[in-house]
Gaussian input, Z-matrix of N, CA and C with variables (Angstrom, degrees):
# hf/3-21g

backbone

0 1
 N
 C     1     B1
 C     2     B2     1     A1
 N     3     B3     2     A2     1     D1
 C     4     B4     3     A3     2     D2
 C     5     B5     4     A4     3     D3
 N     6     B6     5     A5     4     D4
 C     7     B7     6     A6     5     D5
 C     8     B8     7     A7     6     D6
 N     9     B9     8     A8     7     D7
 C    10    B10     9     A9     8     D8
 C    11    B11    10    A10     9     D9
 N    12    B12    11    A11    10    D10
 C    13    B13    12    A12    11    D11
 C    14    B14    13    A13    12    D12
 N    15    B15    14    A14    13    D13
 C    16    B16    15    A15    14    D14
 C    17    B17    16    A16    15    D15
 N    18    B18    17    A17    16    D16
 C    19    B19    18    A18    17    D17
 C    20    B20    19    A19    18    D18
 N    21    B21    20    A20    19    D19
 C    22    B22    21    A21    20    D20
 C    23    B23    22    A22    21    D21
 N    24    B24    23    A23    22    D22
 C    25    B25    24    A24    23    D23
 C    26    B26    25    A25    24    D24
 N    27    B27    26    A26    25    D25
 C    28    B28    27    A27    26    D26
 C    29    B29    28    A28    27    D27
 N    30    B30    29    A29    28    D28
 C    31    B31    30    A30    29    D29
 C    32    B32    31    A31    30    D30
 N    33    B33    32    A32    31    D31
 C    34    B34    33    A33    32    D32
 C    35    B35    34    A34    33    D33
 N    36    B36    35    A35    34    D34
 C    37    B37    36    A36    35    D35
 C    38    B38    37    A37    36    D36
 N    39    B39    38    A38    37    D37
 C    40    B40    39    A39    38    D38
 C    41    B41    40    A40    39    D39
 N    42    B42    41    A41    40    D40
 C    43    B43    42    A42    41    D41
 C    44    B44    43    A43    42    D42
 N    45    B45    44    A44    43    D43
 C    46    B46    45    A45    44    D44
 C    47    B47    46    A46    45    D45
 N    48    B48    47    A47    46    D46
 C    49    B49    48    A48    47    D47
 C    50    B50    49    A49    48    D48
 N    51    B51    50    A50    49    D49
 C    52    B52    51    A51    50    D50
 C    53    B53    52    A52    51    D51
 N    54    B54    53    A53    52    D52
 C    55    B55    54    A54    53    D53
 C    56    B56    55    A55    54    D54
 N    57    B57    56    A56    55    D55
 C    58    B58    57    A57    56    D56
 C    59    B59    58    A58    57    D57
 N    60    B60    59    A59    58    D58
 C    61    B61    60    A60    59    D59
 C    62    B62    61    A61    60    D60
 N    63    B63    62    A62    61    D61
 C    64    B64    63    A63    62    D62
 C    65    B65    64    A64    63    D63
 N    66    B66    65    A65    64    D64
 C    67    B67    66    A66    65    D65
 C    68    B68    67    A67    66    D66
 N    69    B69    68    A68    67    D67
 C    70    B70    69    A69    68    D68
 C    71    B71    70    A70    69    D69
 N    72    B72    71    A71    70    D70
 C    73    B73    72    A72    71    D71
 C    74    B74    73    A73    72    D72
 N    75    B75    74    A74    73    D73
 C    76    B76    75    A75    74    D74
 C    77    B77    76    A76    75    D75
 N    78    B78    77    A77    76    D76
 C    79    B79    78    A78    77    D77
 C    80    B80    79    A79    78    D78
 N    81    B81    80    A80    79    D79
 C    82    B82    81    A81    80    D80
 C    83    B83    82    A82    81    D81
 N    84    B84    83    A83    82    D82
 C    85    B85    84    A84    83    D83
 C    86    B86    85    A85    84    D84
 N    87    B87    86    A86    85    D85
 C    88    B88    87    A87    86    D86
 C    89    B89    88    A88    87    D87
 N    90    B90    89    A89    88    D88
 C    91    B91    90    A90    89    D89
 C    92    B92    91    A91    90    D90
 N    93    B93    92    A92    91    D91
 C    94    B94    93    A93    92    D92
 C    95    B95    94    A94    93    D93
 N    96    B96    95    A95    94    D94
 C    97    B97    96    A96    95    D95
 C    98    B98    97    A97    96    D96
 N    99    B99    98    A98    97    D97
 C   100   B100    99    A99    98    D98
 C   101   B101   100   A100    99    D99
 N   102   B102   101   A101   100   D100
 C   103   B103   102   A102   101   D101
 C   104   B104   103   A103   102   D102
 N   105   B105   104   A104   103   D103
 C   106   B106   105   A105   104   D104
 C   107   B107   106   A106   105   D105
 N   108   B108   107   A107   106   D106
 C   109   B109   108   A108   107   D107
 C   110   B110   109   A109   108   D108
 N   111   B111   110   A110   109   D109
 C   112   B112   111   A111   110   D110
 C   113   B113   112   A112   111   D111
 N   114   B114   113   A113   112   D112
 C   115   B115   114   A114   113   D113
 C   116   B116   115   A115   114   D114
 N   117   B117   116   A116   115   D115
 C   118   B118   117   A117   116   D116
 C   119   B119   118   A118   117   D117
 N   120   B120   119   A119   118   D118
 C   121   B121   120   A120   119   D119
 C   122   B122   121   A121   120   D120
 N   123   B123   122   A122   121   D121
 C   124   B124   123   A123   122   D122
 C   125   B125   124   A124   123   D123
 N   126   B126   125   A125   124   D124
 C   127   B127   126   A126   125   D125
 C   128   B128   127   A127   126   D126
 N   129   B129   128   A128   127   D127
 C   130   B130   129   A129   128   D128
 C   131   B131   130   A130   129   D129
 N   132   B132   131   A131   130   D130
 C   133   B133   132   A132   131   D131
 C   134   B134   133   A133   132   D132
 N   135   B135   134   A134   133   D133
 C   136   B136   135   A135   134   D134
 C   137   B137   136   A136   135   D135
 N   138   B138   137   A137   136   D136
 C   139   B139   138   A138   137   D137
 C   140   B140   139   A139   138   D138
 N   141   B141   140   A140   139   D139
 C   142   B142   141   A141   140   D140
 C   143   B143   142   A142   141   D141
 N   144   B144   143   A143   142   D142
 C   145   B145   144   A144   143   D143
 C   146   B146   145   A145   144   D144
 N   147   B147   146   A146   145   D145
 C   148   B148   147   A147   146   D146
 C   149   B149   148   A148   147   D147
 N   150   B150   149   A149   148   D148
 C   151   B151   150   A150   149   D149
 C   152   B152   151   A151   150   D150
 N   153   B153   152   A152   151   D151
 C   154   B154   153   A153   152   D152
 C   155   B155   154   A154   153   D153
 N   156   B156   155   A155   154   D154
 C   157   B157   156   A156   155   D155
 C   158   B158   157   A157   156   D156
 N   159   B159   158   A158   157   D157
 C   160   B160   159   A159   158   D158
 C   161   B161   160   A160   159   D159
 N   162   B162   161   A161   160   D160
 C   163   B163   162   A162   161   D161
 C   164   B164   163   A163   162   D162
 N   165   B165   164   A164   163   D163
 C   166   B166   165   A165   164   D164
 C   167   B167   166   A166   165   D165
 N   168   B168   167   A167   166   D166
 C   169   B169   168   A168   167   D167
 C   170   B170   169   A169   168   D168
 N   171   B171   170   A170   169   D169
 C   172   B172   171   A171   170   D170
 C   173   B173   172   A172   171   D171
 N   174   B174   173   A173   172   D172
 C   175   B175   174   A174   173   D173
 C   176   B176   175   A175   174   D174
 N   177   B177   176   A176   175   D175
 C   178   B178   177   A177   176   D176
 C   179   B179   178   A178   177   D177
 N   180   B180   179   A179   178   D178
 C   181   B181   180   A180   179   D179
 C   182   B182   181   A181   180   D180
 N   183   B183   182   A182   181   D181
 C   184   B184   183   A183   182   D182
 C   185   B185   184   A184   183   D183
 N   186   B186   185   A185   184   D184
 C   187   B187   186   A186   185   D185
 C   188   B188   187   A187   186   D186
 N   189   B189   188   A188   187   D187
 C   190   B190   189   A189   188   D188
 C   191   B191   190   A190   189   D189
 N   192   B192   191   A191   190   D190
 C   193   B193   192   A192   191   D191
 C   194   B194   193   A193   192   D192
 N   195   B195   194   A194   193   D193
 C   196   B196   195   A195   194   D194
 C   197   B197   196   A196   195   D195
 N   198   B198   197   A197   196   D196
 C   199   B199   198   A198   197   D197
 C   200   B200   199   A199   198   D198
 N   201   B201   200   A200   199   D199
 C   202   B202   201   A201   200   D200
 C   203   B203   202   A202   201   D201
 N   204   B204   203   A203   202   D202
 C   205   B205   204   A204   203   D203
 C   206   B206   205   A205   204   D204
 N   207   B207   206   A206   205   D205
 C   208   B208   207   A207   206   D206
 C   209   B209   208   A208   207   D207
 N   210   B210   209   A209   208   D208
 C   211   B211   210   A210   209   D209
 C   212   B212   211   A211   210   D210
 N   213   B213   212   A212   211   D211
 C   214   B214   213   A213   212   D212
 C   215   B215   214   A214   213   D213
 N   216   B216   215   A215   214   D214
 C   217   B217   216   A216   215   D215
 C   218   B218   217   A217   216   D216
 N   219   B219   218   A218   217   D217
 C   220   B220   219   A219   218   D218
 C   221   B221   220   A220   219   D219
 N   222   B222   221   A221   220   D220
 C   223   B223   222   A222   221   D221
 C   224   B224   223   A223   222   D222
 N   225   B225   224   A224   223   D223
 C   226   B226   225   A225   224   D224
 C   227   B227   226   A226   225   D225
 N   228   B228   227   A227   226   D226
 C   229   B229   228   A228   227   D227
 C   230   B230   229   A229   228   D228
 N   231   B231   230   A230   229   D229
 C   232   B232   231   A231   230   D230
 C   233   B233   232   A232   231   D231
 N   234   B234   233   A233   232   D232
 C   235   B235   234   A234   233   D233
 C   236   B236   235   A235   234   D234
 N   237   B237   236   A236   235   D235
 C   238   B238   237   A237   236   D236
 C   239   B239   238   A238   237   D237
 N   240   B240   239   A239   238   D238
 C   241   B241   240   A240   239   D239
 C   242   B242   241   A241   240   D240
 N   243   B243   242   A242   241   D241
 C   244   B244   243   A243   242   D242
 C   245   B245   244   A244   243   D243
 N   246   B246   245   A245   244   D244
 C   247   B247   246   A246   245   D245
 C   248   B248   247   A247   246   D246
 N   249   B249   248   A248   247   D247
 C   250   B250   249   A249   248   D248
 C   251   B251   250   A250   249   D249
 N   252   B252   251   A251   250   D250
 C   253   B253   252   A252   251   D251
 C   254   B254   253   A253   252   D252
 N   255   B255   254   A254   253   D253
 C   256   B256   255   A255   254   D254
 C   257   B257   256   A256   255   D255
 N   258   B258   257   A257   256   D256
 C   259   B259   258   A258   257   D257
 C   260   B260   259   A259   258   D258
 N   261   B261   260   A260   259   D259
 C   262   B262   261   A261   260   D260
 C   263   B263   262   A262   261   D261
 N   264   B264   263   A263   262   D262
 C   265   B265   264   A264   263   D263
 C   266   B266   265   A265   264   D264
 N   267   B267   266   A266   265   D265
 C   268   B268   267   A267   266   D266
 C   269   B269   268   A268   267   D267

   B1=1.4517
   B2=1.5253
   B3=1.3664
   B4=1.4971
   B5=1.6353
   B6=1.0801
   B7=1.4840
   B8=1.0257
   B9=1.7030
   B10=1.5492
   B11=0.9982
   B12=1.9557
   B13=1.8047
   B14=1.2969
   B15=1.1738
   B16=1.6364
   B17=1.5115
   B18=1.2944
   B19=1.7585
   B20=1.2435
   B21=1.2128
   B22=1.6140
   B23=1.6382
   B24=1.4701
   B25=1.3035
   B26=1.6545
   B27=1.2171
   B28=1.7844
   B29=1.4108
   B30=0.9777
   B31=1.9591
   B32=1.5361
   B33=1.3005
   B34=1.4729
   B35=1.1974
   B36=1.9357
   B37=1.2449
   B38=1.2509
   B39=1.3270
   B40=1.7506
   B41=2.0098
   B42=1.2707
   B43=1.5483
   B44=1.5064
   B45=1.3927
   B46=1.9027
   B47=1.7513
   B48=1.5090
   B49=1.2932
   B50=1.4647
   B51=1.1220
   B52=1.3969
   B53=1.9842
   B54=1.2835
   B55=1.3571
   B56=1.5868
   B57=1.3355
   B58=1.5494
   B59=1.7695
   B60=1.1733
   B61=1.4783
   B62=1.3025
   B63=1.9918
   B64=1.6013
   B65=1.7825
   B66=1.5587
   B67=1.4893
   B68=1.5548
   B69=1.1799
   B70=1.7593
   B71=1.6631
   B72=1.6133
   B73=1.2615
   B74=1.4523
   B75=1.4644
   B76=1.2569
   B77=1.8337
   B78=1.1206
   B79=1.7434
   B80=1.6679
   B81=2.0634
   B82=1.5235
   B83=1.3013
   B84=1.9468
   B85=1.5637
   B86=1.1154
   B87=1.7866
   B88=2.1775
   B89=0.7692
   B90=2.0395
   B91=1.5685
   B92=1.4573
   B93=1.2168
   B94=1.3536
   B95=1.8422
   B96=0.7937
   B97=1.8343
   B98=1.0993
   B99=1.4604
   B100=1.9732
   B101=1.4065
   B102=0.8342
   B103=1.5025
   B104=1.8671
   B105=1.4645
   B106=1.1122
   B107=1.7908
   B108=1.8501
   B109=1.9196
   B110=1.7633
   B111=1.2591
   B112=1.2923
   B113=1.4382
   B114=1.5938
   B115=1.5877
   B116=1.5648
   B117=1.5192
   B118=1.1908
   B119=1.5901
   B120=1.5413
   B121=1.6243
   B122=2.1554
   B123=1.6120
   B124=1.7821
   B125=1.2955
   B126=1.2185
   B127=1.3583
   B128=1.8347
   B129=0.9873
   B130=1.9524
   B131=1.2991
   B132=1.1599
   B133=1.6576
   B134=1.5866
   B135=1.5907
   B136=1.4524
   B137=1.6790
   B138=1.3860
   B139=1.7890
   B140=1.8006
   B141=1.1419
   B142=1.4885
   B143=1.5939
   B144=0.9481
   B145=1.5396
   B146=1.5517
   B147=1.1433
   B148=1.3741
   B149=2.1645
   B150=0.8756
   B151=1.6478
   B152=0.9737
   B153=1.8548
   B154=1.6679
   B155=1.6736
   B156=0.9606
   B157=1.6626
   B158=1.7512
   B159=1.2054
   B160=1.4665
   B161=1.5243
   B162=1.0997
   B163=2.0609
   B164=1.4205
   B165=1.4671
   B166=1.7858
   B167=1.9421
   B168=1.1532
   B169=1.4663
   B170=1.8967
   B171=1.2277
   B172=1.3904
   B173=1.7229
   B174=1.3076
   B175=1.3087
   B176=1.9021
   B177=1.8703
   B178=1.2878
   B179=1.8136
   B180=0.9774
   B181=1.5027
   B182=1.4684
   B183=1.1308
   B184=1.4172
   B185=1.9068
   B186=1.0738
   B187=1.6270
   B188=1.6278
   B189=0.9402
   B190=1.6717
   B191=1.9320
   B192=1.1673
   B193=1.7454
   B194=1.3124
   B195=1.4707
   B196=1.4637
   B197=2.0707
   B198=0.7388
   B199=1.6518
   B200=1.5788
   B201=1.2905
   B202=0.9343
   B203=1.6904
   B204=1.5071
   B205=1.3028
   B206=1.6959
   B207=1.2563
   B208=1.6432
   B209=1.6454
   B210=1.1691
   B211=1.8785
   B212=1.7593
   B213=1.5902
   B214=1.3433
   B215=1.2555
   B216=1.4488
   B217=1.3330
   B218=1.7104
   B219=1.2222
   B220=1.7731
   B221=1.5638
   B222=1.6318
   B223=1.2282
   B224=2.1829
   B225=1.5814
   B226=1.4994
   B227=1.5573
   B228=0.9266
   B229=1.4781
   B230=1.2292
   B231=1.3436
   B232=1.5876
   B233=1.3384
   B234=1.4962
   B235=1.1093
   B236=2.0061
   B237=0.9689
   B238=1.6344
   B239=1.4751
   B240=1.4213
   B241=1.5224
   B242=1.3975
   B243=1.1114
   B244=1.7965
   B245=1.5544
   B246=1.6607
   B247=1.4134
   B248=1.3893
   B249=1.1657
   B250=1.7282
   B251=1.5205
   B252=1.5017
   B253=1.2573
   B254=1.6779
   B255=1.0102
   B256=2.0519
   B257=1.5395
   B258=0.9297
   B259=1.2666
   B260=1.5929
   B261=1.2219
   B262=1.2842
   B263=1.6927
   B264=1.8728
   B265=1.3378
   B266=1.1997
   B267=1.1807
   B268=1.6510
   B269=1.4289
   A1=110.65
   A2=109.55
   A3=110.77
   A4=105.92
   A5=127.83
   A6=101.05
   A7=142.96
   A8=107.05
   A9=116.45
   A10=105.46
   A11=115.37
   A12=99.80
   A13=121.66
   A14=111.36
   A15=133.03
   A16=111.96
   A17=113.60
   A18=128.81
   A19=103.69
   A20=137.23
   A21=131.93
   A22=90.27
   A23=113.45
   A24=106.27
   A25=96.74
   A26=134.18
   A27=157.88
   A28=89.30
   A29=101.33
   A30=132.83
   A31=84.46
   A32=129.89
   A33=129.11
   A34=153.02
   A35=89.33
   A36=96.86
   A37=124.97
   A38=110.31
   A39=130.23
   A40=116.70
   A41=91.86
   A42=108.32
   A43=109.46
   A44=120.61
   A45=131.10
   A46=65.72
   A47=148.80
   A48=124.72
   A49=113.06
   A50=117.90
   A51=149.00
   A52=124.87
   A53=104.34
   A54=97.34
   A55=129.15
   A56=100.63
   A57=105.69
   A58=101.93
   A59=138.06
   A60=156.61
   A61=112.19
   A62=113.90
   A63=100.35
   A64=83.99
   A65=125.91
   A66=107.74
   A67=118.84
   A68=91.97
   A69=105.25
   A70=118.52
   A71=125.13
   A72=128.21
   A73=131.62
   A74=111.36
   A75=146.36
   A76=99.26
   A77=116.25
   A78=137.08
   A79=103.08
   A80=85.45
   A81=105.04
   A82=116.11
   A83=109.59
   A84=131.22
   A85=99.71
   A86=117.96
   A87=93.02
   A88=110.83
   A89=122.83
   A90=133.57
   A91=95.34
   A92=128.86
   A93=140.67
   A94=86.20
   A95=118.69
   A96=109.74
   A97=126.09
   A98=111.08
   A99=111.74
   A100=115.17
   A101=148.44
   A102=154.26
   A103=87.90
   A104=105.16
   A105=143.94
   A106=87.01
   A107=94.68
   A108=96.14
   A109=109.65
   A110=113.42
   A111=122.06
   A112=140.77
   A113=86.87
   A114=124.55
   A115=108.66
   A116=105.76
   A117=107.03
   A118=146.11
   A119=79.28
   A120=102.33
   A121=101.11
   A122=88.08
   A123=81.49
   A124=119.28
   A125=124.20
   A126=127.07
   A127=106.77
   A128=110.16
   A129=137.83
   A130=90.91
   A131=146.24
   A132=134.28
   A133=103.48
   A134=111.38
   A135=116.19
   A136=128.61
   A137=111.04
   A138=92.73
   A139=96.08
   A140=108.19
   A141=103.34
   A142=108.75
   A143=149.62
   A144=170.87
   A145=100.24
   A146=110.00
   A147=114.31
   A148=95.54
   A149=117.55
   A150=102.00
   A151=113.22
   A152=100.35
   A153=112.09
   A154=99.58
   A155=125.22
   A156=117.07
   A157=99.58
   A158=119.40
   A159=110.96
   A160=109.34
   A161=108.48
   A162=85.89
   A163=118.15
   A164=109.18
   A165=95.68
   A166=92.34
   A167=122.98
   A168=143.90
   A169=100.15
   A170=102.36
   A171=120.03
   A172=104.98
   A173=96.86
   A174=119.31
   A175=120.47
   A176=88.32
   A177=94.40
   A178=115.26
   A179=120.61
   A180=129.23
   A181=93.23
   A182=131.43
   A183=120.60
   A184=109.79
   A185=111.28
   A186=98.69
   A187=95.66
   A188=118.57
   A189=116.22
   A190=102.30
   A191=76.88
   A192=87.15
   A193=99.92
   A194=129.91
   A195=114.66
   A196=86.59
   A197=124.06
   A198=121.72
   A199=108.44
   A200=131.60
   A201=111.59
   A202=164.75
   A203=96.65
   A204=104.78
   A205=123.39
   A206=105.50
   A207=120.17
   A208=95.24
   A209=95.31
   A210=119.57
   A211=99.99
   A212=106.03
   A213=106.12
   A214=117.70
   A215=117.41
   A216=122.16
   A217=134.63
   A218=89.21
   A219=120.85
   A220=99.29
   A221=110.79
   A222=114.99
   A223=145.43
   A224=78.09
   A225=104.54
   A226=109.16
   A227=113.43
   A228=122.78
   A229=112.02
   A230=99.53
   A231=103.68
   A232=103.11
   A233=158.78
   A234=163.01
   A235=104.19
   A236=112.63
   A237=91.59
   A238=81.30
   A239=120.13
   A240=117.10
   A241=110.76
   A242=119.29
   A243=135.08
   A244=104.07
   A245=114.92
   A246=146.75
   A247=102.51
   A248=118.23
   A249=117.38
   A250=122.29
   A251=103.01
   A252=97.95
   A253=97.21
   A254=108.80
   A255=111.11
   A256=88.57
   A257=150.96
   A258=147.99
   A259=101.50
   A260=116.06
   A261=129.14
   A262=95.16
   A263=109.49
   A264=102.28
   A265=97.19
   A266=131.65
   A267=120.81
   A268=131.49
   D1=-45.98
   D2=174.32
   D3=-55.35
   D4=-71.26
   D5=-175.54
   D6=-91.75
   D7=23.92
   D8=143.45
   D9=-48.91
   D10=-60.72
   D11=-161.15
   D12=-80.03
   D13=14.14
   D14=169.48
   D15=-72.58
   D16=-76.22
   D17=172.90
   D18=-62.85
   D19=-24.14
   D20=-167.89
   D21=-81.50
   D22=-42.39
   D23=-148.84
   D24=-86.91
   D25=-21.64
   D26=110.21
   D27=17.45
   D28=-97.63
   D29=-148.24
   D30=-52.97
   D31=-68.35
   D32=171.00
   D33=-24.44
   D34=-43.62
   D35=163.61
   D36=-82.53
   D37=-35.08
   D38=157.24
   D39=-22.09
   D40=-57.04
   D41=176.66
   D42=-61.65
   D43=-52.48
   D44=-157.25
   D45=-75.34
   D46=-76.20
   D47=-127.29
   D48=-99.70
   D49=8.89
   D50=142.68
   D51=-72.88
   D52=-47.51
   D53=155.77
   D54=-77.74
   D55=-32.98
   D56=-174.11
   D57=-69.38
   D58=-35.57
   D59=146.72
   D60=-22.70
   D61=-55.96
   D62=-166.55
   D63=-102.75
   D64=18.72
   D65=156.67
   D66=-88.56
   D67=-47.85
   D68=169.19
   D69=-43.16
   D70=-53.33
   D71=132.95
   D72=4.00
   D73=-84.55
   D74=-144.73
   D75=-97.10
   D76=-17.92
   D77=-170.17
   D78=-20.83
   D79=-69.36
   D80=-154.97
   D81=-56.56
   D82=-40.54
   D83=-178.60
   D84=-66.08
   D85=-32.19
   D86=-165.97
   D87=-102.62
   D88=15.62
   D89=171.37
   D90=-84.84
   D91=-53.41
   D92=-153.67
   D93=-72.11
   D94=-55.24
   D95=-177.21
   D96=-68.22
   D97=-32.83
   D98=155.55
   D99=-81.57
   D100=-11.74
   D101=155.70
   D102=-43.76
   D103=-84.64
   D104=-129.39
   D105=-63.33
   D106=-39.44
   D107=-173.45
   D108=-81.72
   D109=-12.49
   D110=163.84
   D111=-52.08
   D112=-41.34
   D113=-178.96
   D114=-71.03
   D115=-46.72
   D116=162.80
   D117=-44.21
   D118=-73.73
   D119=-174.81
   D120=-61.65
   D121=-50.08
   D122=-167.97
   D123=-94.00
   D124=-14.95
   D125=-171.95
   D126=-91.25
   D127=-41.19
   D128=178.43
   D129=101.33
   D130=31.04
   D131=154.50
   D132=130.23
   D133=-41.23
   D134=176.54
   D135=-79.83
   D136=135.94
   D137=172.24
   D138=-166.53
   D139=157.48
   D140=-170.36
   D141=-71.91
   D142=142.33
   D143=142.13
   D144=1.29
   D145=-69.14
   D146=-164.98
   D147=-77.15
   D148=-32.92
   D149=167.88
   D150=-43.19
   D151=-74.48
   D152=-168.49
   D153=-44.81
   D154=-45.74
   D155=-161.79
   D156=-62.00
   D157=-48.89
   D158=177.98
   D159=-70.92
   D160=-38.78
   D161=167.80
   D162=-75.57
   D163=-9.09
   D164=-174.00
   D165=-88.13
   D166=-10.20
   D167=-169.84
   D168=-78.32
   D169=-34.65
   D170=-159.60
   D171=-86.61
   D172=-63.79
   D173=168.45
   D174=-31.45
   D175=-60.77
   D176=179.71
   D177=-89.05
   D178=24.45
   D179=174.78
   D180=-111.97
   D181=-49.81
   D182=-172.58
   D183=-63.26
   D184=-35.72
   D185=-176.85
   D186=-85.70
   D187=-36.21
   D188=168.68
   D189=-29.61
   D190=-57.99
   D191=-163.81
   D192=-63.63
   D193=-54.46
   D194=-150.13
   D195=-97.12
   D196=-5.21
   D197=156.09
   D198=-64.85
   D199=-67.15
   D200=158.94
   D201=-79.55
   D202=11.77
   D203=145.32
   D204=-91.63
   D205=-17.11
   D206=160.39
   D207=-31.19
   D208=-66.25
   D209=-145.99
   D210=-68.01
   D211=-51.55
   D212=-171.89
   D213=-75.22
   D214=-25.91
   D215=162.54
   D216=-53.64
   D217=-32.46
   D218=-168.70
   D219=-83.43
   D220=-62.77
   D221=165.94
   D222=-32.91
   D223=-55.32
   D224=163.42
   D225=-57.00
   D226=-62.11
   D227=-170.74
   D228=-58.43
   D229=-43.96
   D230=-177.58
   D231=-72.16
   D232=-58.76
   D233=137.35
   D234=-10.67
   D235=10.97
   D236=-171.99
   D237=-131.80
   D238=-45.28
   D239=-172.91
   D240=-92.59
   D241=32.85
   D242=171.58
   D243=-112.95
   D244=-31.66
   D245=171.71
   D246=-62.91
   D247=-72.86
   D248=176.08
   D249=-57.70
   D250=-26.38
   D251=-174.69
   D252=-74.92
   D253=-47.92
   D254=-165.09
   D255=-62.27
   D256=-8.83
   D257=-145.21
   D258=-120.43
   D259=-27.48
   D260=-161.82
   D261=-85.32
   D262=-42.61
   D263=-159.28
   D264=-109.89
   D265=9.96
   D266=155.92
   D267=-93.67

């Protein structure tokens, strides 16, 4: 049981710093498509230039952000439970 929650907690962190990675990536494109679905739905297609640019600005700072606490979170962890593990077998 113990090192299930060892590798489980492994495999996990692997995933959060692996997702936070292909969010951080992916930022600029999935700002530009919520901007873009915003424009749609709330604006009816029209909006001045310099708005859209601060919400497409907005958009892409927010997955910036939560991509990289994705990453640093995922990272850390992963670096601490790589720590316990070497720690475990020496």
């Amino acid at each position: 049981m113990k090192y299930l929650m060892n590798y489980g907690f492994l495999l996990f962190t692997i995933v959060l710093t692996f997702l936070g990675y292909l969010k951080l990536i992916n930022s600029v494109e999935n700002g530009r498509n919520l901007a873009n679905e915003y424009l749609r739905k709330s604006m009816g297609g029209s909006m001045d230039s310099d708005n859209f640019r601060i919400i497409t600005e907005g958009y892409i700072l927010s997955n910036v952000t939560l991509g990289g606490v994705m990453f640093f979170v995922g990272l850390s962890s992963f670096c601490f439970c790589i720590y316990k593990i070497f720690k475990e077998f020496s």
